[in-house]
N, C-alpha and C positions, 0 to 999 in steps of 0.2 A: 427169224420170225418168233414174234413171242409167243408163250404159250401158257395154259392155266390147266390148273384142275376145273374141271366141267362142275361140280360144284359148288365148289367156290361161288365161282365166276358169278353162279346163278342166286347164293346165297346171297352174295354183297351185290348187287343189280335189286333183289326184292329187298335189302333193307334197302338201301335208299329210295326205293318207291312208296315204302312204308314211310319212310319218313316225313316225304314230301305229301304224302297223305295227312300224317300227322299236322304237319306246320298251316297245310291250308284251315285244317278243323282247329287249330288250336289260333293262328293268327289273321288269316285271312276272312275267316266267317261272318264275322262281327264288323267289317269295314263299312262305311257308310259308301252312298254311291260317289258319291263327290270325291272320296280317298281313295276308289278305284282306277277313278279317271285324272288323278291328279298326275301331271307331270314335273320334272326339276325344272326342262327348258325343251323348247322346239324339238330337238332333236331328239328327245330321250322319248323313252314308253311309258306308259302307265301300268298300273297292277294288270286290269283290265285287258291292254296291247297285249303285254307278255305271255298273260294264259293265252289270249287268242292264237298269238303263235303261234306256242304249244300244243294248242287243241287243233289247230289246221298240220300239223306234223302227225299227231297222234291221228287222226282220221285216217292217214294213208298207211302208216307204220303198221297201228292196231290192227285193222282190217286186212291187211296185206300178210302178215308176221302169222297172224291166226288162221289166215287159211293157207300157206305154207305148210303149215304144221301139221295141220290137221291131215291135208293130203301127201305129205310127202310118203316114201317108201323107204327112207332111211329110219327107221326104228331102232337102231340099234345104238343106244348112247356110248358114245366115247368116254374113257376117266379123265382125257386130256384135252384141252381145245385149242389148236394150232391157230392164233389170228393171221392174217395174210397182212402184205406190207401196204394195199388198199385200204384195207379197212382199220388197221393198224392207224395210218395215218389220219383218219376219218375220226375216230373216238378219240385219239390223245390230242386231237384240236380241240375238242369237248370236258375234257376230262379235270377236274378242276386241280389246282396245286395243293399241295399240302395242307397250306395253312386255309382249304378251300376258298382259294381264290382264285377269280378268274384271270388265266394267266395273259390272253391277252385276245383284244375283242375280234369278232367273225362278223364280216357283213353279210345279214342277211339275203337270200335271193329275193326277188321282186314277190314273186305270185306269193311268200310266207311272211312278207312283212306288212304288220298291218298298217301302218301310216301311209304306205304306198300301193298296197292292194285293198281296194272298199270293200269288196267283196267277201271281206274274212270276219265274219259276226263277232261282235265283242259282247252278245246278249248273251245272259248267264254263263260268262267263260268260268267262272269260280266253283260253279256244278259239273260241266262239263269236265273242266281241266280234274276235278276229282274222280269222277267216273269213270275218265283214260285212264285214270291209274290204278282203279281196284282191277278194269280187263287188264292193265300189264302185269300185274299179280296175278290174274290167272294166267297169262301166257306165258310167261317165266315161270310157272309150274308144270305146264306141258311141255318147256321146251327139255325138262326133265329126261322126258320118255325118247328122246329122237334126237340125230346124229346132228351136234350143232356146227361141224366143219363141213356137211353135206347139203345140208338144207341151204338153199340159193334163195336171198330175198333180193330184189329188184329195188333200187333205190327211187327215190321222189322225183327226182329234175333230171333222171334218164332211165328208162325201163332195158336200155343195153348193159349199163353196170351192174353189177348183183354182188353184195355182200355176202360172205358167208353168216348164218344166222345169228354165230354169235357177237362177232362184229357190228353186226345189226342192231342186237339187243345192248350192246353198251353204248353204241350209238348215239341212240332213242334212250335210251336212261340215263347217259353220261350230260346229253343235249337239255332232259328237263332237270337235272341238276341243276344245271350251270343259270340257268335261267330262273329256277326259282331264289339262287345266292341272290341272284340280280335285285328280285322280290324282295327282299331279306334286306339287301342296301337301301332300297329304295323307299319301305317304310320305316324305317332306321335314320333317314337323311334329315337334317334338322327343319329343312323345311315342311314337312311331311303333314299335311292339317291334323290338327288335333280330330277325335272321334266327338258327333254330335247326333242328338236326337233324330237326326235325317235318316229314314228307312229306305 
């Protein structure tokens, strides 16, 4: 099983949350609505999709992860955080390559993809999707204070599996990684519309 310095772990999780903060306010802000919903082909997502995803994940993660925490009884932080070979497997399917690339694609479950569940708002996903990520800034601050190989977070599509919390948190932050590169390709792609007076 691998294992991290508990610092770390939590330093490098809040930059890249910071980052992906950054890149929305720096590139995504200013998209017109027609470039959010613009897709390559049938099959692909738009800006729009992808937050939505992400923001139907972050709903159950955020909410769930924060009150874990908050009540658990394990207070006492570890220096080391032993991943289990679960969760292990769960984030390094997330986890981007090197040259951050996505190493290779995950199909979505049904009820978190939005071309196939209606039910998943794609209204203001570009506020939203920013907002999950200043709370995972604060929850990767508290996860500071308390035992991250104790803390049991209960996963989305089974409430019998349970992460350990820190496998949780790479997760959910390896997961909105990966999908904002996505973001990154996608208004990068040459067919991508040019930006217009359209509010």
């Amino acid at each position: 099983m691998k294992s991290f310095l508990s610092v770390e772990l939590l330093n490098e999780l809040k930059t890249i949350t910071e980052q992906n903060i950054q890149f929305v306010r720096e590139r995504l802000t200013n998209l017109s609505p027609s470039q959010k919903s613009w897709k390559k082909d049938s099959k692909s997502w738009s800006v729009n999709e992808i937050l939505a995803h992400l923001n139907e994940y972050a709903a159950y993660y955020n909410k769930t992860i924060a009150l874990k925490i908050e009540r658990t009884r394990f207070r006492e932080p570890r220096e080391r955080f032993m991943s289990s070979p679960l969760g292990r497997s769960a984030w390094s399917s997330m986890k981007l390559g090197n040259l951050k690339n996505i190493k290779r694609p995950i199909r979505s479950p049904k009820m978190y993809n939005p071309t196939l569940n209606q039910s998943i708002s794609l209204e203001n996903a570009l506020d939203t999707f920013e907002k999950g990520q200043v709370e995972m800034i604060e929850i990767l601050k508290k996860a500071e204070n308390v035992n991250l190989r104790k803390v049991r977070i209960p996963i989305s599509i089974s409430k019998i599996i349970r992460f350990r919390l820190g496998d949780a948190l790479m997760f959910v932050v390896y997961h909105n990684e990966r999908h904002i590169q996505q973001v990154a390709k996608l208004i990068s792609s040459p067919g991508f519309p040019e930006n217009s007076t359209e509010k």
